[in-house]
C-alpha positions, 0 to 999 in steps of 0.5 A, spaced: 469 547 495 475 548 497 480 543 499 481 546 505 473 545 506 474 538 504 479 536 511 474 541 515 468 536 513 472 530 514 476 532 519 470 533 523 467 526 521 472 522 522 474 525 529 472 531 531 464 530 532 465 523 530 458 520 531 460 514 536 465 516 541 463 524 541 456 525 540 453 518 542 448 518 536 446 511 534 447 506 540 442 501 538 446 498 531 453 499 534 452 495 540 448 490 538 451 490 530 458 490 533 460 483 534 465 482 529 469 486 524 465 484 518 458 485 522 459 493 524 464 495 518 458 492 513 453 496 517 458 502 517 459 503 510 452 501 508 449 507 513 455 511 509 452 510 503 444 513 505 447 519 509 452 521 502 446 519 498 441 523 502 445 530 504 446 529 496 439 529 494 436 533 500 440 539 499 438 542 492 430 541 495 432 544 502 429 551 500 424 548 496 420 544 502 415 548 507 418 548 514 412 545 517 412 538 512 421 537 513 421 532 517 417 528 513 420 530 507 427 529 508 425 521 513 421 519 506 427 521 502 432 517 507 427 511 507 428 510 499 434 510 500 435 505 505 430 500 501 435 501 495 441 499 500 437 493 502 434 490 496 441 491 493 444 487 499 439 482 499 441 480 491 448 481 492 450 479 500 444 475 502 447 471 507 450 477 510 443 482 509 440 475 513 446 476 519 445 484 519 437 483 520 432 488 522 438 494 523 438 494 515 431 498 514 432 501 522 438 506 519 432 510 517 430 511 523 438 512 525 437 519 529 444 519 526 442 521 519 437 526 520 440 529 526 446 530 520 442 532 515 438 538 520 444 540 522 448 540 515 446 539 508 439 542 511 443 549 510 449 547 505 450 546 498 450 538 495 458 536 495 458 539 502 453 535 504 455 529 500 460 529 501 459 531 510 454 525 510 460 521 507 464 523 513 460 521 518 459 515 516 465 513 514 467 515 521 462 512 525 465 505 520 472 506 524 468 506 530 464 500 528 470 497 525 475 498 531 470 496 536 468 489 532 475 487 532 476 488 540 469 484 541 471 478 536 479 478 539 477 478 545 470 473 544 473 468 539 481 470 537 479 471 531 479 477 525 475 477 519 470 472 520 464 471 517 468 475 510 465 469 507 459 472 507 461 478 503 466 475 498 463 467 497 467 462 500 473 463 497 474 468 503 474 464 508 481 463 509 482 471 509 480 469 516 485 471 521 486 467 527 490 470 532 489 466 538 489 459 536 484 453 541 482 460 544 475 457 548 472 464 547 471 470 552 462 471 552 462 478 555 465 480 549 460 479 545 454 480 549 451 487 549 454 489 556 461 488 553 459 492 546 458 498 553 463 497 556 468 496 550 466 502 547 466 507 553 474 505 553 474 508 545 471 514 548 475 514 555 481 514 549 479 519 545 478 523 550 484 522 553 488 524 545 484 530 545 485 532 550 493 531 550 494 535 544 490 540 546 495 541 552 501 540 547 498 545 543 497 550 548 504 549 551 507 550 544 511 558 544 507 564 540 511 567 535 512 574 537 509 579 530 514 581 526 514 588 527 515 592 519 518 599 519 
């Protein structure tokens, strides 16, 4: 794989077929998880891992299973991993594995990661798909991420609460409080705000999409170079 493959793939993750704001795949966990920075990052990285990890393990065998039993094969491969993510959480960051709940083992059923793994590591080579699984993940963390931040700004004042919860309690003063006796914003917090806050994400991207495909256009075309 080429370095210039590598931008590709993580270029397409990370913005240009983010799973968040442009194909809207996985509604469910990000509105309902991103409440805070922690929450909708841990999510993140934890649905990160799985499609890494599935794209790894499903690309080798994709010439190997029948086409009629592919679904199933490749839901019984994700849902392994997903129980290796969820044990290994609920040993190692139990109370945060106790806070994420039910949304742990539903990544499975996250259209997210079979809809990517149909799409690419069923028709590419291991990294590749790796290392595409990886990026979409990772960009659909930056989505959770900014999203969690504005509802925990603007519900609580705060960033990083909860942060406790992954690296014990000598994190707690890792907590930023950027509005002090801030009494709270409840819309925010609640679902409908989660809505609301992210169709402003995809309006925004859009709009800077958008905005350099005109600068691109308005860029002058070097004339050829005629050679004798």
């Amino acid at each position: 794989m080429t370095s210039q493959e590598m931008k590709d793939i993580f270029y397409n993750g990370l913005w240009k077929q983010n799973t968040g704001v442009v194909q809207l795949l996985g509604m469910c966990p990000i509105l309902a998880v991103s409440s805070s920075v922690v929450n909708g990052v841990s999510l993140g990285l934890a649905t990160a891992a799985v499609m890494a990890l599935s794209g790894a393990a499903i690309s080798p065998i994709r010439h190997a299973v029948p086409n009629e039993a592919r679904i199933p094969v490749f839901i019984l491969i994700i849902a392994v991993l997903v129980t290796v993510i969820q044990f290994a959480m609920n040993a190692y960051v139990h109370a945060l594995y106790l806070v994420l709940g039910i949304f742990i083992p539903l990544i499975v059923t996250n259209c997210i990661v079979l809809a990517r793994i149909e799409a690419f590591a069923a028709k590419q080579p291991p990294l590749q798909s790796a290392m595409d699984g990886l990026a979409m993940g990772l960009g659909l963390s930056a989505v959770l991420a900014v999203l969690g931040g504005l509802r925990e700004l603007f519900g609580h004042g705060t960033l990083l609460s909860g942060i406790d919860m992954v690296f014990g309690a000598g994190a707690k003063s890792w907590v930023i409080t950027v509005v002090p006796n801030y009494h709270g914003f409840l819309l925010a917090i609640l679902p409908p705000g989660a809505f609301v806050t992210l169709g402003l994400l995809i309006a925004g991207k859009n709009y800077m999409s958008q905005r350099a495909a005109a600068n691109e256009q308005r860029k002058p075309i070097k004339p050829a170079v005629v050679t004798a």
